[in-house]
N, C-alpha and C positions, 0 to 999 in steps of 0.2 A: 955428369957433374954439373954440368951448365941448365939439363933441368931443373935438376935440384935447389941451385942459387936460383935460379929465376922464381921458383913456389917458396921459397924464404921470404924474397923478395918483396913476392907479391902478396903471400901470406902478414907479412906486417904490416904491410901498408894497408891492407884491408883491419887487420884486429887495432888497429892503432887507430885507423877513422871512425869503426863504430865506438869504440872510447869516450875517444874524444866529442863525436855527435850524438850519443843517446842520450845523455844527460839533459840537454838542451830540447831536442826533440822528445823528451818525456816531456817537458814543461810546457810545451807548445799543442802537445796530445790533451793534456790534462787540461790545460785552458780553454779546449775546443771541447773536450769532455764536460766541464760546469757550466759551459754556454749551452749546450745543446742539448744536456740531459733534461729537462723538463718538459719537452716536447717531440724528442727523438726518441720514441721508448725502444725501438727495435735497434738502436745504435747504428744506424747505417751511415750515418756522418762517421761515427767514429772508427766504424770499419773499414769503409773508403780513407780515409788518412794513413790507414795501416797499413792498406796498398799500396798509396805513392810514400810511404816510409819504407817498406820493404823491396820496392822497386827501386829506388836509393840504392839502399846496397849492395843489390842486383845487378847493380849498373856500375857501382865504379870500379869493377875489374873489365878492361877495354880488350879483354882476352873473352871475356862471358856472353854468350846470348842464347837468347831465350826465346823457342819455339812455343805459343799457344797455337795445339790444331783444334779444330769443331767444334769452335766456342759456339757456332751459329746453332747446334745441337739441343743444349739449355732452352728450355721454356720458361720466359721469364713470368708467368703467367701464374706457377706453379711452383711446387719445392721439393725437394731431394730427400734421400737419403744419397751421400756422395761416399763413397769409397776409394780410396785409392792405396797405393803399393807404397812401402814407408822406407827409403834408403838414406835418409840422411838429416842432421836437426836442420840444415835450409828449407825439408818439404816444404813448408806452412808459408815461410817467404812465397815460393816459387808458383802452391795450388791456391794463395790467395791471388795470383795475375790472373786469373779465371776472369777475375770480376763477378761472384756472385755472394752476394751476402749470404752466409754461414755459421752457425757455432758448431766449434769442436770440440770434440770429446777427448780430454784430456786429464793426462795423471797426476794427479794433485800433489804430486811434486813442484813441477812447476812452476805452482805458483808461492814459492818460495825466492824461487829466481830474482835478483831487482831487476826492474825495468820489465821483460819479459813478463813474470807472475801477474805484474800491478793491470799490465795491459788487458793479461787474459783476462781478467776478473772485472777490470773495470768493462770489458767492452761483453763483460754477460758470457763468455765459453762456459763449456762446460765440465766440471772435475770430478772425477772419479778416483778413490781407492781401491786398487785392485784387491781383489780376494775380500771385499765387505760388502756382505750382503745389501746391508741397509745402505752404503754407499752408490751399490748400483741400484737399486730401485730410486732412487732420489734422482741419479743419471735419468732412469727410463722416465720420471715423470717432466723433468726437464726439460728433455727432448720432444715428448709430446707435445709440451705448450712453446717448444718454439717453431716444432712444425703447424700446429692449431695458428699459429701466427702470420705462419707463410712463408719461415724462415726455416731454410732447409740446416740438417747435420752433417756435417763429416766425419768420419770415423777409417784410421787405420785398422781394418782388420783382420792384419798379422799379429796388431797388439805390439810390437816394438820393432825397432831399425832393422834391415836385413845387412847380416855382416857383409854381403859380396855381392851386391845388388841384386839377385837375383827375389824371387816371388819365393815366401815362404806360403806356409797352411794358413788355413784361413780360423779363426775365433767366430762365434754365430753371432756377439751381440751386433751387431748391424744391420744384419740379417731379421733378428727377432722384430728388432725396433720398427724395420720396415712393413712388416706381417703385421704387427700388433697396431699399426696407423693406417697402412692403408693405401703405403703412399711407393713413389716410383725407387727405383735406384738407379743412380749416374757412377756406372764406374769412370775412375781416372788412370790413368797410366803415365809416368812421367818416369822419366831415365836422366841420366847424367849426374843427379844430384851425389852419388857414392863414390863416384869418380870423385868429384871437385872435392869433398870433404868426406871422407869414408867415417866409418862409426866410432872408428877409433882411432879416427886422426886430427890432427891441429891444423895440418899445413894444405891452402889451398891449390888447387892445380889452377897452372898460370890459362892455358885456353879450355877449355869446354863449353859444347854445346848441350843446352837443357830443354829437352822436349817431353812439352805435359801435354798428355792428347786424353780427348772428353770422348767417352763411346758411345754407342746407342742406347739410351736408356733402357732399362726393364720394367716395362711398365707395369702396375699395380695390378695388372688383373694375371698380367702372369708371375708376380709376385706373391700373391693368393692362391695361384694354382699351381706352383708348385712346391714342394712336401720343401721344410728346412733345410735340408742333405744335397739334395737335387738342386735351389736358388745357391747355395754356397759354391758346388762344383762348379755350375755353370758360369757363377760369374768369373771364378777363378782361371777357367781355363779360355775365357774369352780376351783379360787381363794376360794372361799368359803368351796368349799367340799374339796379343799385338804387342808386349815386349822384347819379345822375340824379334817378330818385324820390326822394329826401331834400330835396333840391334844390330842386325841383320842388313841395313841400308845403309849407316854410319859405319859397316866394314869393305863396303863396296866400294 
């Protein structure tokens, strides 16, 4: 019972501050947005403010912290395809503490959303309707010119939330996109986020620990050499065991 009061608790207190500060914090996005767009075509002003805005939020539950491992992994030199395991709507809070400028590939739902939608769109992601052909080719050409840019994509590809944190199947587009460019993949692996808000919950949990860990890359040439089926398996079951280990050490 006394957890339960304390995730009310702390649960309002959290949806009661973003309320109250997004509004305000859109205004101040948006004005850093008309200042900077004429000469920041890659949005990386605006994408860094979305960092120390989502690390905000991040931060005011004094119950929450936040594990980045092998950030040092990342070539900043070069760009992604980033993949990671999808448990909860904070992912995108949590995999933009990476600190690597990225567009994501997202369901054009979305961006219906206030505040959320306005942001994806103004800062260039990327929308997709699912099941339209012509929608996903528009994706894939998108992605090409922001990889041709040197701006990497991220893409969930479970394709949506896993009910009970666990790794579901994997969907190819991520896969293809990577084959069809030419270029590396970074899986991600992060836990906690399903615990603190589950997929089909409101209320958050008062302590949790969230740990996003960066794997070894797969580089483009063994990206190329291996057949579709085979780069899917493999990344999946490498994402696998190291959630597992996560897991696994936060029971110890």
């Amino acid at each position: 019972m006394q957890a339960k009061i304390g995730s009310f608790l702390i649960s309002i207190y959290i949806w009661a501050f973003i309320v109250i500060t997004i509004f305000p914090l859109f205004l101040l996005y948006l004005m850093i947005w008309i200042l900077v767009s004429p000469f920041d075509q890659r949005k990386i002003v605006t994408y860094y403010f979305t960092v120390l805005w989502t690390r905000l939020y991040l931060n005011i539950n004094p119950g929450w912290r936040i594990l980045v491992e092998n950030r040092e992994k990342i070539d900043r030199s070069g760009n992604y395809i980033l993949v990671s395991n999808h448990q909860s709507i904070i992912d995108i809070a949590l995999l933009l503490q990476i600190r690597i400028n990225f567009k994501w590939v997202s369901k054009i739902e979305l961006a219906k959303v206030p505040f959320v939608g306005w942001v994806i769109w103004m800062n260039d992601h990327i929308l997709v309707r699912r099941g339209d052909r012509q929608s996903v080719i528009q994706m894939a050409e998108a992605c090409k010119k922001s990889l041709s840019e040197g701006i990497s994509i991220l893409m969930f590809p479970e394709g949506t939330r896993s009910g009970n944190g666990g790794l579901q199947a994997f969907k190819e587009g991520a896969f293809i996109l990577a084959k069809e460019n030419g270029v590396s993949i970074l899986p991600i692996v992060l836990d906690g986020a399903n615990d603190a808000l589950p997929r089909k919950g409101f209320w958050f949990r008062v302590n949790q620990i969230f740990t996003i860990r960066l794997l070894d890359e797969i580089d483009a040439e063994t990206v190329n050499r291996l057949d579709l089926q085979q780069l899917m398996d493999y990344t999946r079951n490498e994402m696998a065991k190291v959630l597992e280990g996560i897991r696994n050490s936060q029971t110890v």
